[in-house]
C-alpha positions in Angstrom: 83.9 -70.8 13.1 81.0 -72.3 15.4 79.0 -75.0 13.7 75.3 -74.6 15.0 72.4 -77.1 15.0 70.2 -78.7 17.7 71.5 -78.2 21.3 74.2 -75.8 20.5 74.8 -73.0 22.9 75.3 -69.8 21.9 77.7 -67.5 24.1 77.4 -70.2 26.7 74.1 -69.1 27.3 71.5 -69.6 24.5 70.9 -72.9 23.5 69.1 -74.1 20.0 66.4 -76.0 19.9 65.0 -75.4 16.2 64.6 -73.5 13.4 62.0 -71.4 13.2 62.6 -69.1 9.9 65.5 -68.8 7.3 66.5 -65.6 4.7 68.6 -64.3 2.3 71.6 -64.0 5.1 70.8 -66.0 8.0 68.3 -68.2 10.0 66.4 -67.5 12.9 66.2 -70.2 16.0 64.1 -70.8 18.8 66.1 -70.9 21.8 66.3 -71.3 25.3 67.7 -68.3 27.6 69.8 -70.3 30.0 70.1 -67.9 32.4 66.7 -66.2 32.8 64.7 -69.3 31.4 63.0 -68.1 29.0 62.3 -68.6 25.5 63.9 -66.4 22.9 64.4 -66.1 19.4 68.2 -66.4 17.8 69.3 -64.8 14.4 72.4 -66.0 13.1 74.0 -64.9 10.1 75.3 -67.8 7.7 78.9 -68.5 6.9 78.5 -67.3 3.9 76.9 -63.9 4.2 79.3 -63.5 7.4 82.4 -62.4 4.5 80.2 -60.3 2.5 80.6 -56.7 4.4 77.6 -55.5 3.4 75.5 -58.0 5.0 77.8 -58.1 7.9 76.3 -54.5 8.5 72.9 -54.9 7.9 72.6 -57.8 10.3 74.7 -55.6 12.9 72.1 -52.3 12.1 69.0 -54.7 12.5 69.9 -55.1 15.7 70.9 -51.6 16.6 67.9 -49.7 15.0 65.4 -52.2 16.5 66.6 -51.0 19.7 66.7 -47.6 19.2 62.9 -47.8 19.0 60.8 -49.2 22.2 57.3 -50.3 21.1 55.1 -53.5 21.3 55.0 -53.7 18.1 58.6 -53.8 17.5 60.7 -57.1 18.1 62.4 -56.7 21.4 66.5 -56.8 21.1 67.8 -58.9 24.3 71.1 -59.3 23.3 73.6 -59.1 20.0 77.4 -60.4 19.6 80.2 -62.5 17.9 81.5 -65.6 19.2 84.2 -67.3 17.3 83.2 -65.9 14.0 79.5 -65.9 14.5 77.4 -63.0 14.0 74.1 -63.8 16.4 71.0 -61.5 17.3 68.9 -62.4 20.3 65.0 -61.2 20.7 61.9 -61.5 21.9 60.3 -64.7 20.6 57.2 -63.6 18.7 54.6 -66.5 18.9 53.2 -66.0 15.3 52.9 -66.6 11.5 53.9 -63.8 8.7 50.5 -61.7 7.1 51.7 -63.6 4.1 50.5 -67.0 5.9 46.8 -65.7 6.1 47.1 -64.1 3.0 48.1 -67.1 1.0 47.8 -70.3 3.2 44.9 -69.4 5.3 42.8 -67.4 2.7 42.1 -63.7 2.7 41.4 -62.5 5.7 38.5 -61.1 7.8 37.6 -57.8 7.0 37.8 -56.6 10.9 40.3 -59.1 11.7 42.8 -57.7 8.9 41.0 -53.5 10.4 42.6 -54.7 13.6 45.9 -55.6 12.2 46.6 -52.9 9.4 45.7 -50.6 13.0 48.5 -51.9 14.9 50.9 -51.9 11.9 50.3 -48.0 11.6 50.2 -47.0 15.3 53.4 -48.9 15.1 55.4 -47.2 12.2 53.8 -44.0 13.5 56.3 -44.6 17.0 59.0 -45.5 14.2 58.7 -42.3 12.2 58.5 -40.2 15.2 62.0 -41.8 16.2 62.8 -41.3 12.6 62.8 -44.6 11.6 62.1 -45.4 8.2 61.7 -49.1 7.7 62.0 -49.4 4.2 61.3 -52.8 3.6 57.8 -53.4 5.3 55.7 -56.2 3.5 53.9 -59.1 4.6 56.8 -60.9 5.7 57.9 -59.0 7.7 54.7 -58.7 10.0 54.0 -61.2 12.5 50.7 -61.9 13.4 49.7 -63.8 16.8 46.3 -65.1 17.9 44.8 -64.4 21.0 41.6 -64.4 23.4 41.8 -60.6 22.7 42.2 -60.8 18.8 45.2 -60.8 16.9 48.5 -59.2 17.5 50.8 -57.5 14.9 54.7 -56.9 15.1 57.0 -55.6 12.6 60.4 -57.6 12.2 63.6 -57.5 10.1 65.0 -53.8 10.6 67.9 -54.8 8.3 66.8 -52.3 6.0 65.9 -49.7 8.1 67.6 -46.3 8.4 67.4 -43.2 11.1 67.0 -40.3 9.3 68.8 -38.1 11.5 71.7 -40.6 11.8 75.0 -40.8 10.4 77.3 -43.5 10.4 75.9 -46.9 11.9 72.3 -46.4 11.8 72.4 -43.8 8.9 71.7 -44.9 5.4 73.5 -47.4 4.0 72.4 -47.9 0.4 73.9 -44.8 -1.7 72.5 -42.3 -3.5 70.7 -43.4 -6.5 71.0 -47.1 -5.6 67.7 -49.7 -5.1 67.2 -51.3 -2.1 64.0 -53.0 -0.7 61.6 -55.4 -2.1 60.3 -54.4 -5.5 56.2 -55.4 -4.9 56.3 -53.0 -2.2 58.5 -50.3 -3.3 57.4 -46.9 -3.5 58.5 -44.9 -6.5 60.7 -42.9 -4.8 62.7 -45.9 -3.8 62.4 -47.6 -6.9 64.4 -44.7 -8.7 66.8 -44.2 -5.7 65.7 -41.0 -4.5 65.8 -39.6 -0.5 63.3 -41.8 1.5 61.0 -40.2 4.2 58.3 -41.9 6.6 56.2 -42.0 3.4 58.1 -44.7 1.8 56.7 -47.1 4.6 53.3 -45.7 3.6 53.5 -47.0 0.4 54.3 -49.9 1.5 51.9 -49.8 4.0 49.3 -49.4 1.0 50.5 -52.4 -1.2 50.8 -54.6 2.3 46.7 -53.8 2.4 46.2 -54.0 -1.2 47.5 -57.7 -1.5 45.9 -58.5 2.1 42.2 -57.4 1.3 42.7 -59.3 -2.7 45.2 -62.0 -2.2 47.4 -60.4 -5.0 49.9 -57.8 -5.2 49.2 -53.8 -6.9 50.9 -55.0 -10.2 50.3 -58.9 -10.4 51.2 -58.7 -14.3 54.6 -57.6 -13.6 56.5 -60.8 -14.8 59.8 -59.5 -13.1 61.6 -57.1 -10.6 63.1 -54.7 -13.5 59.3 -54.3 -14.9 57.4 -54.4 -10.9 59.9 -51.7 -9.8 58.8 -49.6 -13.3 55.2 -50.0 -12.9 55.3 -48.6 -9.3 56.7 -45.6 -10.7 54.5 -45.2 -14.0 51.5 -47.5 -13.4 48.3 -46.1 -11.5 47.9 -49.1 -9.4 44.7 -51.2 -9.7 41.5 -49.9 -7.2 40.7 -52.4 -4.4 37.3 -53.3 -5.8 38.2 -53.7 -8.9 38.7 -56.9 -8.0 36.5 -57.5 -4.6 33.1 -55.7 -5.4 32.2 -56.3 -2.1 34.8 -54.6 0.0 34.2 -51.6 2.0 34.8 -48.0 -0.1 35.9 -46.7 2.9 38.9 -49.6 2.7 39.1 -48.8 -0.8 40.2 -44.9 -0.4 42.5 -45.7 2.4 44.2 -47.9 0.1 44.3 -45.1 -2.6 45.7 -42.7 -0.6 48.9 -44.8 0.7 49.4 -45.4 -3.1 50.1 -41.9 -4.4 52.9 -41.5 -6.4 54.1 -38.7 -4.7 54.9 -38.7 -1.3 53.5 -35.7 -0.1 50.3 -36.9 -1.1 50.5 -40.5 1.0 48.8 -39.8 4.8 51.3 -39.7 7.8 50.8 -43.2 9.9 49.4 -41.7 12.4 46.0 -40.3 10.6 46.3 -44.0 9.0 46.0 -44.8 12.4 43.2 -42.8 13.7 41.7 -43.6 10.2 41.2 -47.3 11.1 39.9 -46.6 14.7 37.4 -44.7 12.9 36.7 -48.0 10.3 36.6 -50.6 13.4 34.7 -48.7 15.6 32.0 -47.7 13.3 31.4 -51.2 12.3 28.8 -52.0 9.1 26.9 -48.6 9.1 29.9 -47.0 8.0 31.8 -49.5 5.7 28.3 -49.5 3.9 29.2 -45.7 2.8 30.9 -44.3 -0.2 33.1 -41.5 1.0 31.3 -39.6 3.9 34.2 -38.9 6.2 37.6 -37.8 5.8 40.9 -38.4 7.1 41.2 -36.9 10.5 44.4 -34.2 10.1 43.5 -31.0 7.5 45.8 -32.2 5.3 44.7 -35.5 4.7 41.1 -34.4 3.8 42.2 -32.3 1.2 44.3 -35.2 -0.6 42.9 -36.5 -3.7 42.4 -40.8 -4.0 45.5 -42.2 -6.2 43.4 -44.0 -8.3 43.2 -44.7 -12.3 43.9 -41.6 -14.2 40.7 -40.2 -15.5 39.5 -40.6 -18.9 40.6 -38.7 -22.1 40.2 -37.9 -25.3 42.9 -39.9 -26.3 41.1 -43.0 -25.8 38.8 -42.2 -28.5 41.1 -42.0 -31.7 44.5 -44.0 -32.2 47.7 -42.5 -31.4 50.8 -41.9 -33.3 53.3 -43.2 -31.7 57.2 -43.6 -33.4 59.2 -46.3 -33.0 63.1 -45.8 -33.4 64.5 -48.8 -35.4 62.5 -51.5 -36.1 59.4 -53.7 -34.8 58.5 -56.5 -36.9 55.4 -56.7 -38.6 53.3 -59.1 -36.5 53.9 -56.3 -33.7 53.4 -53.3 -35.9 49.7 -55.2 -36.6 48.9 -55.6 -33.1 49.6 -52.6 -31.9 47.2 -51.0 -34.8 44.5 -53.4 -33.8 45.1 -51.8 -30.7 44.4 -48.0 -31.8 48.8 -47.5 -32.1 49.0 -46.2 -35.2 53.4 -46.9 -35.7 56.0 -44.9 -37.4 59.9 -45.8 -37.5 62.5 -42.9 -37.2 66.2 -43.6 -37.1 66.3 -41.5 -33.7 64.2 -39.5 -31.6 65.0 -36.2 -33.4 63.4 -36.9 -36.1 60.1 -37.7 -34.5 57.4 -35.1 -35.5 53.9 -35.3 -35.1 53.1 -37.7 -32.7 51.7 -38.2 -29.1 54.3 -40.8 -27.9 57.8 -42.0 -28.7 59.4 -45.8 -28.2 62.9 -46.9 -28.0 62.7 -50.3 -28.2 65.4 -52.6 -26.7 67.5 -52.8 -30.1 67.8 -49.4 -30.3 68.9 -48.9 -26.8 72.4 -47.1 -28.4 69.8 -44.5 -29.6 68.4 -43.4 -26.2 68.6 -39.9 -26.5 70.4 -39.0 -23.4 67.5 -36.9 -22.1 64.2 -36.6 -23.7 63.5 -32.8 -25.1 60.2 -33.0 -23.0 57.8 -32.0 -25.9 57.0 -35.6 -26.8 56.8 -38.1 -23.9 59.5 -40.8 -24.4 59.0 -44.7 -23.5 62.3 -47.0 -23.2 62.5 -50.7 -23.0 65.7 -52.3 -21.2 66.4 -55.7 -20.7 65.1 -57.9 -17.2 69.1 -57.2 -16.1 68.6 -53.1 -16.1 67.0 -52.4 -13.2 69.6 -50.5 -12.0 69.3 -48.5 -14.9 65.6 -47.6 -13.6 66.6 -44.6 -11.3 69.0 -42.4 -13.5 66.2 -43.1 -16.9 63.6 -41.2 -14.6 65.4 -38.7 -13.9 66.8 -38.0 -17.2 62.9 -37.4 -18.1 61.5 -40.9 -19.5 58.0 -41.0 -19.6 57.8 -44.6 -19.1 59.8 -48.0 -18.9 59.0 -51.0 -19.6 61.1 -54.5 -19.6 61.7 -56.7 -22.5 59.9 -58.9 -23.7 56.4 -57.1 -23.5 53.9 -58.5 -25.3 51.9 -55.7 -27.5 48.4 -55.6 -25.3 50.6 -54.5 -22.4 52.8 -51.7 -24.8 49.8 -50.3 -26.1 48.8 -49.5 -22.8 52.2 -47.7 -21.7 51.9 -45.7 -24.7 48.5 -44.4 -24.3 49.2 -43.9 -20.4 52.3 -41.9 -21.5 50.5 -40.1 -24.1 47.9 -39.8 -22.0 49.6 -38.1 -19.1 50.7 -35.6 -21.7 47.7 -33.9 -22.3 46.0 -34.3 -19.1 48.9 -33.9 -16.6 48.1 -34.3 -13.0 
């Protein structure tokens, strides 16, 4: 196999100058186009990755659905091949920096600047979805922003992901039924549990991209790992935008919202996203200053309700009986009461009677029921390793899950959500 560094050529033709960027399964290189003398970008996939099939594929389908799709705002594909056992990928050399540098590194950014970006990001996966492209991992990462006289310029990388949706084969789906793929701070629920992905997934994504870019954190900062992010983005109403900046625009605020509903048909298509924002930057201050005097521009986008916190209920004014199957220790048992949980222990679910809320904890996971009866909402913990469990527990009818350990602030909270969402269903 080729050994690569500084001043190797590539297919006698691309020569290595540095790198530039380095992933899971390879490392990107700026380069020099020998024969049209130009700079370029070089992917190469890593010895190691190279015998692992899978990643084999998705480098090859990175190169082949990025081409499929022509747009400025989509890496251009120059050229793609194997020499001597390596895998390379040759594009367009983007002169930029990841959102996630001017999120984290550079500060949040400005409101118009980050209008101007979030625009081209939408009018951009709105060409993708037309094309039936669904990206699938689109995050902050994988946007490249570039400065310029003009303002800034966004374009969307790393298609390795990414599926057609009319496609079989090649540049069909390659993750299986039922299976988790993507990045879990940006994963819609529908991906999280393994279910059929649309455009919409990207929407989602789209919304937690925004999210983290106007508050420099992500929807669920709490989450402590994958197994308990990828749960809350199916049971958790996300945090609102000025929650925790005041002084952002509403207008910002809904968009947000909507991108976040939990179910896909109620997310807007990137194009209205798109005309939404032309709407934002061009009316400037006047505008932004409003609460929620203009809608989204398509009929069915102004009828969609914002996914924000559930509304209040009763439920929040007396404690709930929840039962616990097994046992919780004491100290838990106390804290949960402080916390308006009054506890009961069955030996299994069937014998739960009376109360709002039911919780398998992880030591009783041999007495899951194998799908809840649906009169009493049913919340099971699994261990940080179970995330693949995540997609066949929702549909089997689980209320809720949550990962172990959780401390008993953060319990009591699932169980009056779940209780909750019992009596007042959406």
């Amino acid at each position: 196999m080729t050994k690569v560094g500084r001043g190797s050529e590539i297919a006698e033709r691309y020569r290595l100058r540095e790198p530039i960027g380095a992933g899971g399964i390879g490392e990107v290189w700026r380069a020099d186009d020998l024969e049209l003398a130009r700079e370029v970008a070089v992917k190469l996939l890593n010895p190691t990755a190279l015998r692992i099939e899978l990643a084999r594929r998705r480098f090859e389908r990175e190169a082949r659905v990025a081409a499929a799709v022509n747009h400025p705002g989509i890496v251009r594909v120059y050229d793609f091949g194997e020499e001597d056992g390596l895998l390379y990928l040759v594009m367009e050399l983007v002169q930029g920096r990841p959102l996630n540098y001017f999120i984290k590194d550079a500060g949040v950014p400005d409101i118009d600047w980050l209008v101007e970006v979030a625009r081209q990001v939408a009018e951009t996966l709105d060409t993708a979805h037309r094309a039936s492209l669904v990206h699938r991992d689109l995050k902050p990462d994988n946007i490249l922003v570039s400065e310029g006289p003009g303002g800034p310029t966004a374009t969307l990388v790393d298609f390795g992901m990414a599926f057609l949706q009319e496609q079989q084969g090649d540049l069909g789906r390659m993750t299986a039924a039922g299976k988790v793929g993507g990045t879990p701070a940006y994963m819609a629920p529908e991906q999280a549990t393994g279910q059929e992905l649309t455009p919409a997934a990207d929407i989602y994504a789209f919304g937690c991209t925004l999210f983290e870019a106007l508050t420099g954190v992500i929807v669920f900062p709490e989450a402590e790992t994958p197994a308990e992010l990828a749960a809350k983005q199916v049971f958790s109403a996300p945090p609102r935008v000025r929650q925790l900046r005041p002084d952002l625009p509403s207008v910002l605020e809904e968009l947000v919202d909507r991108c976040l509903a939990k179910d896909p048909a109620e997310r807007p298509s990137a194009e209205a996203l798109a005309k939404r924002l032309i709407v934002i930057a061009a009316a400037g201050e006047e505008l932004r200053g409003r609460s929620r005097d203009i809608s989204f521009i398509s009929d069915r986008e102004s009828r969609m309700l914002p996914a924000g916190a559930p509304p209040a209920s009763s439920l929040a004014d007396r404690p709930i009986s929840a039962a616990i199957v097994g046992e919780l220790d004491a100290d838990a048992v106390r804290s949960l009461a402080e916390r308006g949980v009054a506890i009961s222990v069955v030996p299994n679910t069937d014998r739960a009677e009376g109360v709002d809320v039911i919780f398998v904890p992880l030591a009783a996971r041999d007495r899951r029921p194998r799908q809840p009866n649906g009169s009493v909402p049913v919340v099971v913990e699994v261990g940080s390793d179970e995330v693949d469990l995540l997609p066949q527990l929702v549909r089997r009818g689980f209320a809720d899950v949550v990962v172990h350990p959780i401390a008993a602030s953060k319990l009591a909270r699932c169980l009056l959500r779940a209780a909750r969402r019992r009596q007042d269903p959406l």
